[in-house]
DRENDO-1510 file (C-alpha; in Angstrom, 1 decimal, always signed):
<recs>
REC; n; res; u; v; w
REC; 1; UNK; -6.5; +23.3; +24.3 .
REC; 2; UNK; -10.2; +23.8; +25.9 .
REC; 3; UNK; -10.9; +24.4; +29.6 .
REC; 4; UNK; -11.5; +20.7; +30.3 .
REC; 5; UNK; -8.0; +19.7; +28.9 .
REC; 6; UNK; -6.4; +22.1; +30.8 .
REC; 7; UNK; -7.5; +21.2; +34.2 .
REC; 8; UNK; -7.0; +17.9; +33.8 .
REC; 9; UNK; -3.4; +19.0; +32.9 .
REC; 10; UNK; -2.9; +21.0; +35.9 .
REC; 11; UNK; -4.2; +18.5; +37.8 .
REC; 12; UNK; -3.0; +15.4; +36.2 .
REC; 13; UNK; -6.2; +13.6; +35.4 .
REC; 14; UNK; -6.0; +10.8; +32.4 .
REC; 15; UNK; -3.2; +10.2; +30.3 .
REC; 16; UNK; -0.4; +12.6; +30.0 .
REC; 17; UNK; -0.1; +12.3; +26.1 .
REC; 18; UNK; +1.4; +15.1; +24.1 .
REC; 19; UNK; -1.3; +14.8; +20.9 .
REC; 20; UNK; +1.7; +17.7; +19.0 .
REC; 21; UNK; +4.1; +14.9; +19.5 .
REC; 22; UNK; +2.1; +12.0; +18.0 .
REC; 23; UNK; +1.4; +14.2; +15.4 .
REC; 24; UNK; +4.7; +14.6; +14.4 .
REC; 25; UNK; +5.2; +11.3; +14.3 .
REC; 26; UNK; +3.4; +10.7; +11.5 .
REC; 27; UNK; -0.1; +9.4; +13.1 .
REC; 28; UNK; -3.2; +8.9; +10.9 .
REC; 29; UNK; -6.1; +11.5; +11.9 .
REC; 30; UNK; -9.4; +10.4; +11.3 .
REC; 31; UNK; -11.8; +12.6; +11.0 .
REC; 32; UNK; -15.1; +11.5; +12.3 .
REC; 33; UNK; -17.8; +14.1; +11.0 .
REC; 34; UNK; -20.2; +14.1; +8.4 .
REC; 35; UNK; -18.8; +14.9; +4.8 .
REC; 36; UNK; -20.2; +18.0; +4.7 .
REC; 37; UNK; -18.8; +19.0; +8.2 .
REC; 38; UNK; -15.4; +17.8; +6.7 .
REC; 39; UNK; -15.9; +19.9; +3.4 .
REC; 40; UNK; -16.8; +23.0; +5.9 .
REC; 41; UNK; -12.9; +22.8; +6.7 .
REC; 42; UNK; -11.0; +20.7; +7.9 .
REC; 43; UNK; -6.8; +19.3; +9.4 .
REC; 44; UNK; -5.0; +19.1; +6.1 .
REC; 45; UNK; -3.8; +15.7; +5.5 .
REC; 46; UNK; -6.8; +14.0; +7.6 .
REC; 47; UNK; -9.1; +11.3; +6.8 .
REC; 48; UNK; -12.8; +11.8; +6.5 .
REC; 49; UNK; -14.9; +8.8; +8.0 .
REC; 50; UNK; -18.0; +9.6; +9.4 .
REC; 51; UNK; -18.9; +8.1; +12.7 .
REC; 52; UNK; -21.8; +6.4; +11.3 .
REC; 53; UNK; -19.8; +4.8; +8.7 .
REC; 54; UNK; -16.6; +3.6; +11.2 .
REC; 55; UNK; -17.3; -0.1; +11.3 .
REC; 56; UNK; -17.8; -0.6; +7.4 .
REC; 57; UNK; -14.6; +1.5; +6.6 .
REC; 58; UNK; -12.3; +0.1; +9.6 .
REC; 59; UNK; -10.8; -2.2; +7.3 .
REC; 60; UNK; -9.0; +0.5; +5.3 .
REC; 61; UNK; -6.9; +0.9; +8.9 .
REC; 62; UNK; -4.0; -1.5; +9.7 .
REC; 63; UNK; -4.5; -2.2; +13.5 .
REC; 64; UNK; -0.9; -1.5; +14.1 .
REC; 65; UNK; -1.5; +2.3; +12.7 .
REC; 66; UNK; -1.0; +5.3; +15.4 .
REC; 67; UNK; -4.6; +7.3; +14.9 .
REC; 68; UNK; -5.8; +10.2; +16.3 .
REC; 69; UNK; -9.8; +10.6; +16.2 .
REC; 70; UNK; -11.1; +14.2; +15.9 .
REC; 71; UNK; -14.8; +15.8; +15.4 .
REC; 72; UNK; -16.4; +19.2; +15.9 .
REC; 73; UNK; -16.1; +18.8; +19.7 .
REC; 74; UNK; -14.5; +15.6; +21.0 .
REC; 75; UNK; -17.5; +13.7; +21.4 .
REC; 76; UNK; -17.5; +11.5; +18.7 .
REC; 77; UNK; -14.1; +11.1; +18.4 .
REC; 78; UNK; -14.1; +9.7; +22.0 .
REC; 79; UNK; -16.9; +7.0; +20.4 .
REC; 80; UNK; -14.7; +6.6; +17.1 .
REC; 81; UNK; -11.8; +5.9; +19.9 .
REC; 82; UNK; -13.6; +3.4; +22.1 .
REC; 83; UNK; -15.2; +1.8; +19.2 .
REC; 84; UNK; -11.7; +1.2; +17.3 .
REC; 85; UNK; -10.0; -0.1; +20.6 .
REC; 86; UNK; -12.8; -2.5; +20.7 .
REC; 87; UNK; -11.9; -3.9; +17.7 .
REC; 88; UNK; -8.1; -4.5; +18.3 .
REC; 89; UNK; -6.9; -1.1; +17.5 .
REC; 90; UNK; -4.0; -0.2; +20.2 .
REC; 91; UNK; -2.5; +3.3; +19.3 .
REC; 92; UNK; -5.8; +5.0; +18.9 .
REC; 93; UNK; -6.2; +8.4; +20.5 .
REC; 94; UNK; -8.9; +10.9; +21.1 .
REC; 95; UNK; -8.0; +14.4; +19.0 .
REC; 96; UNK; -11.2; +16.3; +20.2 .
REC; 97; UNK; -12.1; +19.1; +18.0 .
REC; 98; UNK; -10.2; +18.5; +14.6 .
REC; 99; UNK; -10.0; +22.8; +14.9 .
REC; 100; UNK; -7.9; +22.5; +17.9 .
REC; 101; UNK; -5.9; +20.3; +16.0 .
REC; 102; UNK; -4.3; +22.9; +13.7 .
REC; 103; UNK; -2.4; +24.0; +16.6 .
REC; 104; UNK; -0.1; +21.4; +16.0 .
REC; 105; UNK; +0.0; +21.3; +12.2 .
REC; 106; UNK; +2.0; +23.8; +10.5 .
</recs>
């Protein structure tokens, strides 16, 4: 968890959602970098669809699907996010870095 994350813990900014938890539930992690990014390492078992690409490939999501979105730093994943939830998508959530991910993947 970064700096930013944690104050916003402490001091109970934004959602409180446990991202370990979702996780374990079986959500969908899409991961929002470039391919070569992705090929440079990446959370085992996520999906590699480039931000650029997001609105062609959509369609391979069911709009009912739990997904997190993940990146190098957060940033697009927050756009993957927004753009998703403009489109209908209801369980999507915001991963930041797909490294700080594998905290929570064994």
């Amino acid at each position: 968890m970064g700096l930013v994350e944690k104050i916003k813990q402490f001091f109970k900014i934004g959602n409180s959602i446990n991202i370990g938890e979702i996780l374990a539930a079986g959500a969908k992690v899409i991961d929002v970098r470039s391919p070569g990014e992705f090929a440079g390492g990446h959370l085992r078992g996520s999906i590699n669809i480039p931000l650029n690409m997001l609105h062609d490939k959509m369609g391979k999501l069911k709009k009912e699907d739990v997904i997190v979105t993940c990146c190098a730093s957060g940033m697009r994943s927050r756009s993957a996010k927004a753009i998703l939830q403009s489109k209908g998508y209801k369980h999507v959530y915001n991963g930041g870095s797909w490294h700080n991910l594998t905290t929570y993947v064994k």
